[in-house]
N, C-alpha and C positions, 0 to 999 in steps of 0.2 A: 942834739937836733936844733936846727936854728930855725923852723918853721913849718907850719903846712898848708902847702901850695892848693887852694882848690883848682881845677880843671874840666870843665863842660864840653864835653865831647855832643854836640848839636846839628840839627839839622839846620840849612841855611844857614850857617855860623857868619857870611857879613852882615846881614838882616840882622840877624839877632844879636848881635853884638851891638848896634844899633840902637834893638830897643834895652837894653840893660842900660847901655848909655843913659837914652830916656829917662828910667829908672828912678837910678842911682846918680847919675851925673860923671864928669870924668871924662879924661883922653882916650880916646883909640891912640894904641902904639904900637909898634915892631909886628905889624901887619907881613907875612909873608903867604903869597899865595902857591898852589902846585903848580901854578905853569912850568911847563918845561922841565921839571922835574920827573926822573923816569920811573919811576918807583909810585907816581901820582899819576901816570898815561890814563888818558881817559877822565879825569876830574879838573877840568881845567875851571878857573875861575875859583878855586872853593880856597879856603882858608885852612893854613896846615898848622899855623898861629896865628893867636891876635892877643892881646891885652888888653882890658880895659883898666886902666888906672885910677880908678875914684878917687885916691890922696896919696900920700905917702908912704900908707900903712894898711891901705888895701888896695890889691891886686886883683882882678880874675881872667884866671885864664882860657880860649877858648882854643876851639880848632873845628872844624870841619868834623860829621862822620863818613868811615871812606869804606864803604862796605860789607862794615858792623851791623846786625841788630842790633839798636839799643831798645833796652828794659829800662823803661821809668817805675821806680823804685821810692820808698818809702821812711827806709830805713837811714837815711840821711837826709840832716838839715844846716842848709847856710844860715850861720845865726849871728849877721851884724850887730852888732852895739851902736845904735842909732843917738845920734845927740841933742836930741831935739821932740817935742811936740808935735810939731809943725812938720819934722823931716818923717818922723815915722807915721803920719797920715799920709802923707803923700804919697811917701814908697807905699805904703799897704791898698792904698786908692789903684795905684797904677800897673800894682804885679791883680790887684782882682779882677782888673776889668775882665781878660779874660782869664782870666786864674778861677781856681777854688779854693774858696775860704774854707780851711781846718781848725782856724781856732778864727773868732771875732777881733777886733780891735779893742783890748780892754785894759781896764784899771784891776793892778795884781792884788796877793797879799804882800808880795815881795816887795812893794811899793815903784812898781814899773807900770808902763805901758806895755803889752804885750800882744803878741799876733802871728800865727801862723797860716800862712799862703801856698798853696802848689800853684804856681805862675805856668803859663799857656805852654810851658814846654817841660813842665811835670818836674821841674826843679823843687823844693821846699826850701821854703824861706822863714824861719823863726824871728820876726823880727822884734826889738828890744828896746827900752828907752828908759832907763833907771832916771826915777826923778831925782 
């Protein structure tokens, strides 16, 4: 296995790919949309990929949903390795505005910074900062 790709299957995926941008920071990339694609008839405008690219060594990947339920779900968490003080206030500031906070911003036993988020589109976010 050389990796594991996450994937957010989301509502309004250019918007929201947007605010992760926000976030996290990073490029939008390899944007393709359904137009004109027959298999997407009827969703035009909407995103069937995007990337955002934060660094080198993190990806996420998005897409449009195309007339799926989605179930927001509990059972998994995005758990960045944050580098910084300063970087994992910020993220944890900006997934709560409207997010709910699951766990506080705090100091561990594990000797970290620690915090968990459900962000505005029921994503969880575990996020970390090993001093």
């Amino acid at each position: 296995m050389k990796r594991i790709v996450p994937h957010l299957r989301i509502e309004n995926c250019k918007e929201e790919i947007a605010y992760y941008q926000n976030v996290f920071g990073g490029e939008i990339k390899n944007t393709q949309l359904s137009d004109g694609i027959e298999m997407f008839k009827g969703h035009k405008g909407k995103y069937i990929h995007a990337e955002l690219h934060i660094n080198e060594n993190c990806i996420l990947y998005m897409a449009d949903v195309f007339g799926q339920k989605t179930i927001q779900g509990s059972h998994i968490l995005l758990g960045p390795d944050l580098d910084s003080e300063e970087e994992i206030t910020r993220i944890y500031n900006e997934l709560s505005k409207d997010g709910e906070v699951q766990m506080e911003l705090q100091d561990t036993f594990w000797g970290a910074k620690h915090a968990i988020v459900k962000d505005r589109n029921g994503v969880s976010w575990e996020l970390n900062f090993s001093k």
